[in-house]
TIRO-2110 file (N, C-alpha, C; in Angstrom, 1 decimal):
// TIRO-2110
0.8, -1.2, 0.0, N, 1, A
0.0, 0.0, 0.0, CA, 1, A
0.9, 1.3, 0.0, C, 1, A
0.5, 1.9, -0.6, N, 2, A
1.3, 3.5, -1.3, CA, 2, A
0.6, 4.5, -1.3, C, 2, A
-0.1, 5.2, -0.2, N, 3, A
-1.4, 6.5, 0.3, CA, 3, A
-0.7, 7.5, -0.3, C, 3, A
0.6, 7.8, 0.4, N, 4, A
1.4, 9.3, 0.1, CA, 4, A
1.4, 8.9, -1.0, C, 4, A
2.0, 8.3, -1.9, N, 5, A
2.3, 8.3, -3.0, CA, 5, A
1.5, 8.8, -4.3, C, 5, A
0.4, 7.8, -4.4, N, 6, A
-0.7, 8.4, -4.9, CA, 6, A
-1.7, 9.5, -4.3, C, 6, A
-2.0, 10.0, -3.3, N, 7, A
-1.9, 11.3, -2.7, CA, 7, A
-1.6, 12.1, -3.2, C, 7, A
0.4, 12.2, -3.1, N, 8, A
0.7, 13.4, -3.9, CA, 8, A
0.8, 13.5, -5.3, C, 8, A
0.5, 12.5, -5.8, N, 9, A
0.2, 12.5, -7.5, CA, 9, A
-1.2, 13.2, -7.6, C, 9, A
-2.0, 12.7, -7.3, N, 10, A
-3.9, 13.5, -6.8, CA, 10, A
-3.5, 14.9, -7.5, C, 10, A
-2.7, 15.5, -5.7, N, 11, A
-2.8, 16.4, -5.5, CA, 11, A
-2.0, 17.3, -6.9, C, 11, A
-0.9, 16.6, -7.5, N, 12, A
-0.2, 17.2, -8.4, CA, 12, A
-0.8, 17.1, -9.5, C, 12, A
-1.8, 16.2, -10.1, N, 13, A
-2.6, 16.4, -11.0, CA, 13, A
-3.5, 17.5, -11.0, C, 13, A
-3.7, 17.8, -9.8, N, 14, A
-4.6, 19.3, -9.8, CA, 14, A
-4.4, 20.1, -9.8, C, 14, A
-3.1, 20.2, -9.1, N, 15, A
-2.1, 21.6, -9.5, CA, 15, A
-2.1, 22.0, -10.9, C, 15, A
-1.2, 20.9, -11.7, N, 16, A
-1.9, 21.0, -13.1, CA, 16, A
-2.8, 21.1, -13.7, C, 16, A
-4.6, 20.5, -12.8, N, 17, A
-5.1, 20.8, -13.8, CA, 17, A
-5.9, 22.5, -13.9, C, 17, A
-5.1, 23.3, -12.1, N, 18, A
-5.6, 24.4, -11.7, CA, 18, A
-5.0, 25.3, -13.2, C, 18, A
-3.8, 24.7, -12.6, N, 19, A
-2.8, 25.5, -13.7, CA, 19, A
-3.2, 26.0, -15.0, C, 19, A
-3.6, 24.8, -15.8, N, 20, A
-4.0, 24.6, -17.0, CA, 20, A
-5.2, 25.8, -17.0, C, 20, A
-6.1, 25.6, -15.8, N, 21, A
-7.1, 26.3, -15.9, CA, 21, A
-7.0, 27.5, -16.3, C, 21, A
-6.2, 28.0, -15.2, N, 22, A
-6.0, 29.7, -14.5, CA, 22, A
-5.0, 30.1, -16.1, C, 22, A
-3.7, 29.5, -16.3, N, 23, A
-3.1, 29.8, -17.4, CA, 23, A
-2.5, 29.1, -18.2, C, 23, A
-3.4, 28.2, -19.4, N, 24, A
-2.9, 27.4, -20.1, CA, 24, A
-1.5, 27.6, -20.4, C, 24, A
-1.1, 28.8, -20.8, N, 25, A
0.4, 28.9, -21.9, CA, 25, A
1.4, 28.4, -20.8, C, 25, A
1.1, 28.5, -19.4, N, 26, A
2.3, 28.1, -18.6, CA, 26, A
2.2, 27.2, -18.5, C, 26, A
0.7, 26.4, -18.6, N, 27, A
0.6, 25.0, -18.1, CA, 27, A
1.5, 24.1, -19.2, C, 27, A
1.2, 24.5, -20.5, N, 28, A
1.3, 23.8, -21.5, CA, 28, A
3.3, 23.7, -21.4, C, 28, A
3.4, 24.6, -21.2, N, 29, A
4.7, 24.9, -21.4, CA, 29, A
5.6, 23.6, -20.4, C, 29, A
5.0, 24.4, -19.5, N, 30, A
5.7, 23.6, -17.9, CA, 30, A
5.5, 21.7, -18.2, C, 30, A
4.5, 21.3, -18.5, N, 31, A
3.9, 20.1, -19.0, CA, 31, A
4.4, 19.4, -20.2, C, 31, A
5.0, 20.5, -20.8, N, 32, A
5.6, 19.5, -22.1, CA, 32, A
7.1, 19.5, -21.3, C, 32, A
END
């Protein structure tokens, strides 16, 4: 079992997908 792990993936996929939200051109950037 791995909580943190997938946890902070969760949580970093939403960072991204705030990111993406708030300002695609950084998200895209930062993402590629």
């Amino acid at each position: 079992d791995k909580p943190a792990v997938e946890d902070d993936d969760l949580e970093t996929k939403m960072a991204q997908m705030v990111c993406s939200l708030e300002n695609r051109e950084e998200c895209m950037a930062c993402g590629s």
